[in-house]
C-alpha positions in Angstrom: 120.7 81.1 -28.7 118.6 82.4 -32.0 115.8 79.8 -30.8 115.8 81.2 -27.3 115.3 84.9 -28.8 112.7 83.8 -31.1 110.8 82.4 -28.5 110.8 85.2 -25.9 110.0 87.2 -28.9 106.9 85.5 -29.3 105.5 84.8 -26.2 102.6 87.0 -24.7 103.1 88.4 -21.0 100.4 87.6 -18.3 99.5 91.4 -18.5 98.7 90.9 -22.0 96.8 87.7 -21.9 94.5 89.4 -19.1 93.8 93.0 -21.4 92.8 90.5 -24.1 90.5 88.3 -22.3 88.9 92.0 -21.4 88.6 93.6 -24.6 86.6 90.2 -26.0 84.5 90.2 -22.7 83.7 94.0 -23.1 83.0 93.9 -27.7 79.7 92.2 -26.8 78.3 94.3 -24.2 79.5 97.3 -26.3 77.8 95.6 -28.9 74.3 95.2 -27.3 74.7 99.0 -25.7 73.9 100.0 -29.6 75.4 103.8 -30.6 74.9 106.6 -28.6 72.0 109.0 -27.9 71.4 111.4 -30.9 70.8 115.1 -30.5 67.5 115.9 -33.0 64.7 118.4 -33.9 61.5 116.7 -34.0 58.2 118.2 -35.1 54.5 117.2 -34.4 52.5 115.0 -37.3 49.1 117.1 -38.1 46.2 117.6 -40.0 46.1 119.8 -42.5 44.1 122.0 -45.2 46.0 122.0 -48.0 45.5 122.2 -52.1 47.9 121.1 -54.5 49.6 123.9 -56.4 51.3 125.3 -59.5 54.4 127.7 -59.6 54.0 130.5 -61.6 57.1 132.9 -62.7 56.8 136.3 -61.2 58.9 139.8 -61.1 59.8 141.9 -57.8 58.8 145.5 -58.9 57.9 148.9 -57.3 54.9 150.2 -56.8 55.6 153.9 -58.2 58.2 153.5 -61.2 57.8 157.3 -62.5 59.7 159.0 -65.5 59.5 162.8 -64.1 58.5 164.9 -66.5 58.8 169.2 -66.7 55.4 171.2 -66.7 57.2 174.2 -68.0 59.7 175.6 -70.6 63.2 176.7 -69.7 66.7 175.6 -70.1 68.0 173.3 -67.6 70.6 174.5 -64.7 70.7 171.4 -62.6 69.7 167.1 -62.5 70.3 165.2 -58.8 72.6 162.4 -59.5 72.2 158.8 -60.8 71.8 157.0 -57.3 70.5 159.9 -55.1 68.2 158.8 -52.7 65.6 161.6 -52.1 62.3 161.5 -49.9 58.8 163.4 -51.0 59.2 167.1 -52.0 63.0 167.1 -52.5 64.4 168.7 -55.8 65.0 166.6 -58.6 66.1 169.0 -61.2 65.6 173.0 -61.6 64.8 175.1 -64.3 65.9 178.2 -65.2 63.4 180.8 -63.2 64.6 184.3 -64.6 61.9 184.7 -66.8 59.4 183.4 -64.4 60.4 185.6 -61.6 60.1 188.6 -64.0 56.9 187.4 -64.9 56.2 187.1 -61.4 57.0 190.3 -60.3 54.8 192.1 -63.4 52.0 190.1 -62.2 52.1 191.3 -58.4 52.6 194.9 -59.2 49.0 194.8 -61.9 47.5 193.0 -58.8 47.8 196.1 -56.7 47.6 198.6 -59.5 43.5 197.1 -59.5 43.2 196.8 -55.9 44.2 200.6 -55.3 41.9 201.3 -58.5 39.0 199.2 -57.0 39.7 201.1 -54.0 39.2 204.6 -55.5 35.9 203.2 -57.9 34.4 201.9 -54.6 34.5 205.2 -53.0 33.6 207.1 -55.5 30.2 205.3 -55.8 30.0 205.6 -52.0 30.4 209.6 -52.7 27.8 209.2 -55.9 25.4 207.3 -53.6 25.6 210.3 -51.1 24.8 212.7 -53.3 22.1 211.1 -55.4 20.5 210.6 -52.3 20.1 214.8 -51.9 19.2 215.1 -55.7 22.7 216.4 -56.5 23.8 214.4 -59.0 22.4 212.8 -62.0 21.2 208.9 -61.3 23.2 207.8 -64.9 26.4 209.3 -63.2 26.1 207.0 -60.4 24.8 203.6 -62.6 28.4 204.7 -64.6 30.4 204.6 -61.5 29.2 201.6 -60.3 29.4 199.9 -63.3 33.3 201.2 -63.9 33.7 199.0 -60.4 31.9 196.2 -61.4 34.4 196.1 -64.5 37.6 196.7 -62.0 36.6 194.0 -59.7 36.8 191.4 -62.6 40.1 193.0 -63.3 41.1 192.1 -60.2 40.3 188.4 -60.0 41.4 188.3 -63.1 44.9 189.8 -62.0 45.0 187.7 -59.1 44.6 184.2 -61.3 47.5 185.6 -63.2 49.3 186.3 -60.4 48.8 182.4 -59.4 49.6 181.2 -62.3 52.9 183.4 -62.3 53.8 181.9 -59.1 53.1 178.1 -59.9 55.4 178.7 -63.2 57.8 179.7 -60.3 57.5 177.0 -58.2 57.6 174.6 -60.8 60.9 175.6 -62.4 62.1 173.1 -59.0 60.9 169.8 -60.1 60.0 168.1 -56.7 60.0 164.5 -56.0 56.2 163.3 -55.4 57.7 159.8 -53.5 60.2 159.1 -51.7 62.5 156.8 -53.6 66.0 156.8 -55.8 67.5 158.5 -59.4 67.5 155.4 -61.3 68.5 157.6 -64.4 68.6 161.4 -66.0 66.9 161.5 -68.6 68.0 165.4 -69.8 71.3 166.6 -68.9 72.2 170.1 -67.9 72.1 172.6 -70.4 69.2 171.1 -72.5 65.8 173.3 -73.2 63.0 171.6 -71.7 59.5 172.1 -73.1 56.1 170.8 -71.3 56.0 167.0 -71.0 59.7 166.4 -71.6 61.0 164.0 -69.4 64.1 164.9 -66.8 64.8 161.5 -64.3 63.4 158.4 -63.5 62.6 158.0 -60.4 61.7 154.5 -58.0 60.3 153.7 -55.1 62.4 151.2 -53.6 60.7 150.8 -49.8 57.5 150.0 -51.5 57.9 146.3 -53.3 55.5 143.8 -55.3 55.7 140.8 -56.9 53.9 140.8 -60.5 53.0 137.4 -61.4 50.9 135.8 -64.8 48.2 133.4 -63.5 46.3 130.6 -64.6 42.8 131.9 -65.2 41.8 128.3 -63.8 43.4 129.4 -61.0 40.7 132.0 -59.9 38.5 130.3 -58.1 41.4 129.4 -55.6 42.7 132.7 -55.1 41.4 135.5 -52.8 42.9 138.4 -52.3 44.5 138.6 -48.7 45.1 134.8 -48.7 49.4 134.3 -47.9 51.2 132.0 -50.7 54.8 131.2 -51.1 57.1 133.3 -53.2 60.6 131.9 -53.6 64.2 132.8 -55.3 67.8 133.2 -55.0 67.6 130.7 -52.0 65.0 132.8 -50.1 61.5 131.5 -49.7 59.0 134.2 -47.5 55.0 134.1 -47.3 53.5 136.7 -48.8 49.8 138.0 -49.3 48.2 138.3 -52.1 47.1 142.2 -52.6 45.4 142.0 -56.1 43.8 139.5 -58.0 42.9 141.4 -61.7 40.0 139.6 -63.0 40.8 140.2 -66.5 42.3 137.3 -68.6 44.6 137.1 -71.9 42.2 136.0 -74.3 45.4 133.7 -76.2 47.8 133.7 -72.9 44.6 132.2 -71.1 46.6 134.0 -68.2 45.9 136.8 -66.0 48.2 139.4 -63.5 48.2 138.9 -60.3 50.6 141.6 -57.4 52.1 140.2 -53.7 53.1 142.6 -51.4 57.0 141.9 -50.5 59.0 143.3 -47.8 62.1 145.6 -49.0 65.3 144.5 -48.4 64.4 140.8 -49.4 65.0 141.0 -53.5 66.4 143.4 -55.7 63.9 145.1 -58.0 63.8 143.3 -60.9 64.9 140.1 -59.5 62.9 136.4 -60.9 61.1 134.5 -58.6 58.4 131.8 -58.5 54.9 132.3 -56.8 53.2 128.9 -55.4 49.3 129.3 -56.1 46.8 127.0 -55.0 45.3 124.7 -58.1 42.6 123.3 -57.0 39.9 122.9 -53.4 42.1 122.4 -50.5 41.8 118.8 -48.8 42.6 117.5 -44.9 45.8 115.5 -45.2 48.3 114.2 -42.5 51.0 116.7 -43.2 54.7 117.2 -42.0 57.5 119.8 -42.7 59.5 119.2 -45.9 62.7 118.7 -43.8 61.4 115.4 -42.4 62.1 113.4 -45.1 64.5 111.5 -45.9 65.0 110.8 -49.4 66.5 107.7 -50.8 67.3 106.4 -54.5 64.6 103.9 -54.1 62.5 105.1 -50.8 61.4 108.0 -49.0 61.2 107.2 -45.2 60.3 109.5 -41.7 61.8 109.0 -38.2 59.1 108.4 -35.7 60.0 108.7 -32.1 57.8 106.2 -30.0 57.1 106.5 -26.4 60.9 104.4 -25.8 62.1 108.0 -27.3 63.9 105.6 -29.6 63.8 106.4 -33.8 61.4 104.5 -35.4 61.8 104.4 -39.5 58.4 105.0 -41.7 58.4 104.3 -45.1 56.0 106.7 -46.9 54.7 108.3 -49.9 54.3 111.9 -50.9 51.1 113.8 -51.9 50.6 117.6 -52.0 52.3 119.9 -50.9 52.3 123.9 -49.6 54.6 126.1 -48.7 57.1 124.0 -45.9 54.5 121.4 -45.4 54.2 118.3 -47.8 51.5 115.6 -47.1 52.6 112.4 -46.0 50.8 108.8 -47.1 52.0 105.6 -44.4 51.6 104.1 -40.8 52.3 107.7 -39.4 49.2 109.3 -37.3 48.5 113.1 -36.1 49.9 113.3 -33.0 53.1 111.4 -34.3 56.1 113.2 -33.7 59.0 113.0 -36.5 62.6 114.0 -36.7 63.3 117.2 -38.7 67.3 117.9 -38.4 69.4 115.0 -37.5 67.6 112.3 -38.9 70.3 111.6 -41.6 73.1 110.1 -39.1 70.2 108.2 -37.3 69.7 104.4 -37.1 66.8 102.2 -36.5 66.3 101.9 -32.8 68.6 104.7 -31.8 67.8 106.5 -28.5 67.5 110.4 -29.4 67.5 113.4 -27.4 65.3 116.1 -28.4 66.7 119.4 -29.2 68.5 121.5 -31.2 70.4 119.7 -33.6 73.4 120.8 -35.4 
């Protein structure tokens, strides 16, 4: 009885026998089908102009960084905020104007004291002239009267620069943004007496953004202003052109400054980054985008796709490289077109299909 068991146990149906015999027919033609099409980005194999480069630390700045300063005396009533934002010709901090205003009014009122004055002196002389015209009235009488208005009519310009001057002290006792920017900082608090010069708020233009960079002076003959370089940091990497080159060096750094114009919103003011500049005459290489290598411990290879739109694998060497492009030394020729995202998971031989890879 146990023998019988075992042996029924044991014993493979016809049903099984047959899905067997189809799974070994069906491994080698699954074998010589090879993996599946792969989805890829390719890019095109050029020639290029480019110059090997150095990296260079560099600072994102603004360009008006202003500590705002009072042009008058008084005791201060009002600062805006740490953190304000204000645009061109808003307040930043007021002075006290009571004397000003006084000062102001005084000055308007001996303004058209002279002018009704200057009024009466200039029709007197009319009067004088009339007269000394009929002989009846003494010549030095007139030359007196005339010269009286003379003297009044200097009065009066001088009244009027006093009034303008009374009215600038007014205007200034509202210390007006000249940019647009932010309060980074108060620099006098309410209640403090503020004499000329004394400084009230810092303020910063933060729409308005540079890069200040420290350059080799070898360097200069490479770099012209206009030309776009790379500027990367904090995993952001942008083109940027060049806006000054200042062709005066540190006679011990051997360096000089160089400024990029940067978009806002990209870095923080403040913030580190490094500028790629050009080192020396740009040469025609064969050139291909960073991504398209593939880097190994003991080779650096490219994906080809030949005309089979099956992956080829190239083993090359590096040269110089700029910005996203790196030059590329093996069998690959312009024209050539290499795998850019997906090339990781691919084998040699693999059938791809061109487009957006994940």
């Amino acid at each position: 009885m146990e023998s019988a068991i075992m042996t029924s146990w044991h014993r493979p149906t016809g049903a099984a026998i047959v899905g067997l015999g189809l799974i070994f027919v069906a491994l080698p033609v699954m074998a010589q089908q090879g993996p599946p099409p792969a989805r890829v980005s390719t890019a095109e194999v050029t020639l290029q102009l480019l110059s090997p480069e150095i990296q260079v630390p560099g600072t994102v700045i603004s360009q008006n960084d202003s500590r705002i300063s009072s042009e008058i005396s008084g005791r201060i009533v009002w600062v805006a905020e740490v953190g304000t934002a204000v645009k061109q010709g808003d307040v930043l901090a007021r002075i006290e104007e009571t004397n000003f205003a006084t000062a102001l009014t005084q000055a308007e009122a001996n303004v058209k004291s002279l002018e009704a004055d200057l009024l009466y002196r200039t029709q007197d002389v009319k009067r004088l002239e009339e007269l000394a015209a009929t002989g009846n009235t003494p010549v030095r009488r007139l030359e007196e009267a005339v010269s009286q208005r003379v003297m009044v009519e200097q009065s009066v310009i001088q009244g009027k620069a006093a009034l303008k001057r009374a009215q600038k002290d007014v205007e200034r006792t509202q210390v007006r943004a000249p940019f647009p920017g932010r309060i980074v900082e108060r620099l006098s608090q309410m209640g403090e007496f503020a004499s000329p010069g004394a400084l009230l708020v810092r303020l910063v233009d933060t729409q308005h953004l540079e890069v200040r960079a420290q350059a080799p002076i070898s360097s200069a003959p490479h770099l012209k202003e206009g030309m776009k370089v790379s500027i990367s940091g904090q995993n952001r990497q942008i083109q940027a052109p060049l806006r000054a080159v200042i062709p005066v060096g540190d006679e011990i750094s051997r360096m000089m400054e160089i400024r990029l114009e940067v978009d806002p919103g990209i870095w923080v003011i403040g913030s580190a980054v490094r500028v790629s500049l050009p080192s020396a005459a740009s040469r025609q290489v064969i050139a291909v985008p960073r991504d398209a290598l593939i880097l190994r411990a003991n080779t650096t290879y490219v994906y080809r796709i030949n005309a089979e739109n099956k992956a080829e694998r190239v083993v090359v060497s590096t040269g110089i490289a700029s910005g996203s492009l790196i030059e590329i030394l093996g069998s690959v020729v312009a024209g050539d077109r290499v795998v850019v995202r997906g090339g990781e998971r691919l084998r040699e031989g693999q059938e791809v299909i061109e487009g957006e890879a994940s």
